[in-house]
C-alpha positions, 0 to 999 in steps of 0.5 A: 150671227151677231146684229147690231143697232144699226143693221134694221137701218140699213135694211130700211134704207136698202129697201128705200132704195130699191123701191125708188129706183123701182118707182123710177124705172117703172115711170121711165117705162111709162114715159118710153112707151107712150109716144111724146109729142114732137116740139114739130106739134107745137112750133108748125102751122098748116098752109093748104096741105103743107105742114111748115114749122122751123125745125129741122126736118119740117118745111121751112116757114114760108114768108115774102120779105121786101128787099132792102136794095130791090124793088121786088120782095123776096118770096122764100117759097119761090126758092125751091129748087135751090139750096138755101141759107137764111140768116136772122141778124140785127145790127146791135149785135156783135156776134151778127157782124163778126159772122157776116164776113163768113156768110159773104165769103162762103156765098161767093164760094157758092153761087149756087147757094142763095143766101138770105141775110134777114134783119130783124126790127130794124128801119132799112135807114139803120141797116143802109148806113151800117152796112155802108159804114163796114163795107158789107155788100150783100143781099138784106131782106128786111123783117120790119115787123119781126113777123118771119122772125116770129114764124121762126121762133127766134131764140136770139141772133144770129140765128142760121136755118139751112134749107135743102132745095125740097124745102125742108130745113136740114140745120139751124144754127145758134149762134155765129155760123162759119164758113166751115160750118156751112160747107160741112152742112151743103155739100150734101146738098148740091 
């Protein structure tokens, strides 16, 4: 058998490597049999013996938003019963208003759906002259303390929550929704 200089290297280096790639596979078996911690634990609140957090698969948040048009708040836990799309928007941004003629469309293709556009942070004076300036007519719920926004986690907007009619969210969309998308998401639904 002829050695050569470099043979002890590369035994040194072989068992480096078979000794990290033990090292790792015995970690990741440690992280697989402990049970983590659903991001759920963390972003919920208990209300009586509800659990709601805004993840798929909790009970939506619940919030009363007053109305831009109507003298009557909205109460998102009075909605049960009826699929639901809520909608987080602002007026500054651009890709709220590129979606809002989707989220027309689709509300008038679905009556039974109840849509629910919610400003964020902005005077109802605002949200009424840009509306009026684009020729948007639909119902706007007015978060003016950003506190349903907060209760949502918001990452940016638009941000889109689809509600099935138990409660439970059953998506949330990042980003500007379609009206493709939304019936995709539905249709299961009703």
């Amino acid at each position: 058998m002829i050695q050569t200089q470099d043979t002890p290297s590369r035994i040194h280096k072989m068992l480096l490597w078979v000794t990290a790639v033990t090292a790792l596979s015995a970690g990741l078996m440690l992280i697989f049999s402990q049970k983590l911690p659903d991001r759920v634990d963390f972003s919920g609140v208990l209300v009586g013996e509800q659990y709601f957090a805004p993840e798929v698969g909790a009970l939506a948040p619940p919030f009363t938003l007053p109305d831009l048009a109507a003298a009557e708040p909205v109460d998102l836990l009075s909605l049960r019963g009826t699929p639901v799309i809520l909608n987080f928007w602002a007026t500054w941004c651009p890709p709220c208003e590129a979606e809002m003629p989707e989220l027309i469309q689709f509300s008038s293709e679905y009556p039974s759906v109840r849509l629910l556009s919610v400003n964020v942070g902005e005077s109802p004076a605002q949200v009424s002259r840009w509306l009026a300036e684009r020729g948007l007519e639909l119902q706007v719920l007015m978060d003016l303390n950003s506190e349903a926004a907060s209760a949502y986690r918001l990452r940016g907007q638009p941000t889109t929550f689809v509600i099935a009619p138990d409660g439970a969210i059953v998506s949330a969309i990042y980003g500007p929704t379609t009206v493709t998308q939304l019936q995709l998401i539905v249709e299961p639904l009703l």
